[in-house]
Steps between C-alpha positions, in 0.01 A plus 500: 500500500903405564761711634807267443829454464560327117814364370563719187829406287803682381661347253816507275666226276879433636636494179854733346356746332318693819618817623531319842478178553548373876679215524492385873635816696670637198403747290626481116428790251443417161731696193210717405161552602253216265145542427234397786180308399238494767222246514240664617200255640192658277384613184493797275204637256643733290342625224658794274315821440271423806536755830828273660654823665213644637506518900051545453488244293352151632689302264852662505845311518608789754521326788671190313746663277720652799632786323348759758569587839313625836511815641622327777586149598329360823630249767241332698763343723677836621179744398748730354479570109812491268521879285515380134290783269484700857737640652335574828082584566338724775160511647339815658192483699262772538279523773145450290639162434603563197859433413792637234709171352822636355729270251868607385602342267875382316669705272686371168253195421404462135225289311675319248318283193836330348590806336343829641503696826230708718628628796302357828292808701225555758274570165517106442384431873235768435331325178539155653281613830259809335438226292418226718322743740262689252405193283492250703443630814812361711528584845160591556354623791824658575569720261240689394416483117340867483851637549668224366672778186624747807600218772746334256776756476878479292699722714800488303688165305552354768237561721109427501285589781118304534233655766300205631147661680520174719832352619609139588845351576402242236572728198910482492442164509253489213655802250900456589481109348323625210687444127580838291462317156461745233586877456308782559512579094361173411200619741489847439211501256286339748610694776404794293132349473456419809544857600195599318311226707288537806592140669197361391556549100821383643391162577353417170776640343687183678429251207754719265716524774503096541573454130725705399813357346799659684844458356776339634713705795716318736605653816756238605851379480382274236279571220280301331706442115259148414165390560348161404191279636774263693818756522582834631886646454607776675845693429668705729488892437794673425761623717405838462157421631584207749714746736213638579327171626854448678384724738170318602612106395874520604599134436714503218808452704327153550509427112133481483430732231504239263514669122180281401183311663222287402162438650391151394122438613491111513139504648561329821730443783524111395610654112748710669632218707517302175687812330761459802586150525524530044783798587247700282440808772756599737274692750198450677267628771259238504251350761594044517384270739755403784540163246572691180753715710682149573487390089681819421733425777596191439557597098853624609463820244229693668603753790145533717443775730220479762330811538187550799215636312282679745139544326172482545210294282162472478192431329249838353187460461359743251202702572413578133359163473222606705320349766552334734882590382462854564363450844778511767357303740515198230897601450510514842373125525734359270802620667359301835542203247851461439747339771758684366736308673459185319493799173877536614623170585404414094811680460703360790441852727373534822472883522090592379370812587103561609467850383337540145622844446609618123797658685776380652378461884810736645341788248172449667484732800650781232150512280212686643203393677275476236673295307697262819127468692376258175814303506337156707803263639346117496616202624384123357143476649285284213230486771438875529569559061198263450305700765576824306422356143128385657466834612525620157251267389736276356425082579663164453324268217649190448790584642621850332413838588264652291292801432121538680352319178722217530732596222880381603722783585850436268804658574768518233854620663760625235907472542779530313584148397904563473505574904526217628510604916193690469321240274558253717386615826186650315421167382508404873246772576289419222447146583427646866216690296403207323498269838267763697252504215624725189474427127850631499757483225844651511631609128833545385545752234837614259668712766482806244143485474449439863702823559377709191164421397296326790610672796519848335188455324309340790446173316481285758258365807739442738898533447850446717 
């Protein structure tokens, strides 16, 4: 719906006990290195003995409890990827179309749990895609799942090779970003069974995959020594182990290896403003109004960082509600309702964007045709939406859109309450729903059930 720039903040308290604290143009380093507490702007669901470390599973803490790393970090700005778990990748095309994606990977990494060590190999990489590919059917139609056991290959330690029958430039860009989060010996018993599998058994076999109960493995400076429904503590790894990461993270010359760190999930960017102006947190990375950015500003103990988030937004519709939901010319309608310019300006922008793709639009031209020819750019036209939704059958009666038997049409749009940009401009484009004729509703929900139960779990009519 929005391509805009959004005013995220970085912030640090100004106070002594800092590793650096800028004071003007000068730069003062603190005695020693002190314990960081982050307030991050959401909330956690953690509940022990459940699957939290699972990469399958739908309501896993892996992508909150930052202990993992990509293959690869990506830069959308310069299109050039950052080596972390990589070293380097190569691709090989064949002339069938058919393609040979080759990953080398670092030597000398090690899991770590707080007090044992597993040394970090292509197997890991192997069990965290065979996996993913066989059970759940990832990157489908382009690699084919007949040959899925022979086109996954471990060359050597370092090295794993993956044959994709169909090739587009898209995959680097979808497997390098993807998180190694536990070791190939936590897996190997399901690896082992999956063998046995034609890809079909496969696919039912996905349930135990989903809930199994992996243990904890970090793969990270930092590992994970305390875990709480509010906290998170990471310690740094030892020095034996954190040379390693010197070679892929080299900042400690900048005294940013600090010796501990705490996550603090204060459910919201307004909490986490609150934590900063109490001197509770010390850093931030949190998304304020221009007004809230002025508040901590004028507090005289808050350092604030502006940082140009470049993202897009929008509003799904999901098809699993049925009709008319799962008919695209209906989907099609609704995004001629939305001036998503006045979406925007809710948040003080003036940069929307009129293509409703699920991809960034730069990535477009890079997907192939039968997947970029159903991608439908729109522009605000409420006279030709109400044309398409009487096409369909659909009719005003007393003043809302309903169904042929007269039966109102609701739409209830989920969010995640504690982000507050794209809450607020999706209120804006809910009351534009509401104003052309919807029973529309926009929901805020706990940001950790947002994120791990409704949109995982398809629990939702519409979401942002």
């Amino acid at each position: 719906m929005t391509k805009s720039i959004i005013p995220y903040v970085l912030i640090s308290i100004a106070v002594v006990t800092l590793a650096t604290a800028i004071l003007g143009n000068q730069v003062v380093y603190a005695a020693s290195p002190p314990q960081i507490i982050v307030a991050a702007p959401t909330t956690v669901i953690y509940t022990p003995g459940t699957p939290v470390y699972n990469p399958y599973a739908p309501s896993n803490l892996v992508g909150t409890v930052m202990t993992y790393l990509p293959l690869a970090l990506y830069n959308p700005f310069t299109g050039k990827f950052y080596p972390v778990l990589a070293e380097n990748w190569t691709v090989q095309l064949f002339p069938n179309g058919s393609a040979l994606f080759t990953i080398y990977l670092r030597p000398g990494l090690y899991w770590y749990n707080g007090s044992a060590t597993i040394p970090f190999t292509a197997w890991d990489v192997y069990a965290y895609f065979y996996i993913g590919i066989k059970s759940l059917y990832w990157y489908t139609p382009w690699i084919n799942l007949t040959y899925v056991d022979e086109d996954i290959r471990v060359i050597n330690d370092t090295t794993i090779q993956f044959l994709f029958q169909k090739w587009t430039p898209m995959i680097p860009y979808w497997m390098l970003p993807s998180w190694i989060s536990t070791p190939y010996e936590v897996w190997k018993p399901i690896v082992d069974k999956l063998k046995t599998m034609n890809y079909t058994q496969a696919a039912k076999y996905s349930v135990n995959v989903t809930e199994f109960v992996a243990p904890y493995w970090g793969l990270n400076p930092y590992y994970l020594s305390y875990i709480s429904t509010t906290y998170f503590d990471y310690t740094l790894e030892p020095q034996s182990l954190l040379s390693a990461w010197m070679q892929v993270f080299p900042i400690n010359s900048w005294f940013l290896y600090n010796p501990t760190a705490i996550d603090w999930y204060v459910g919201g960017n307004t909490q986490a403003m609150s934590a900063f102006l109490a001197g509770k947190a010390n850093w931030g990375f949190v998304g304020l109004s221009l007004q809230q950015v002025a508040t901590l500003n004028k507090s005289g103990t808050v350092s604030v960082y502006l940082s140009p988030d470049f993202s897009a937004f929008g509003i799904t519709v999901n098809p699993w509600y049925g009709w008319p939901f799962n008919n695209p010319v209906f989907r099609e309608a609704l995004c001629y309702v939305i001036n998503r310019s006045e979406v925007v300006a809710a948040w003080g922008l003036n940069l929307p964007d009129y293509y409703p793709e699920p991809v960034l639009s730069y990535t477009v031209n890079l997907y192939p045709s039968s997947f970029s020819d159903v991608l439908v750019p729109c522009s605000y036209n409420p006279t030709k939406a109400a044309q398409m939704l009487e096409s369909l059958g659909l009719k005003k009666v007393n003043g809302y859109w309903s169904f042929p038997n007269g039966t109102p049409i609701t739409l209830y749009v989920y969010g995640p309450s504690g982000w507050t940009d794209w809450m607020t401009m999706a209120s804006d484009a809910v009351e534009q729903l509401q104003a052309f004729g919807f029973k529309a509703s926009l929901i805020g929900q706990d940001v950790g059930v947002y994120w791990g139960t409704t949109i995982p779990e398809s629990q939702y009519q519409a979401a942002v």
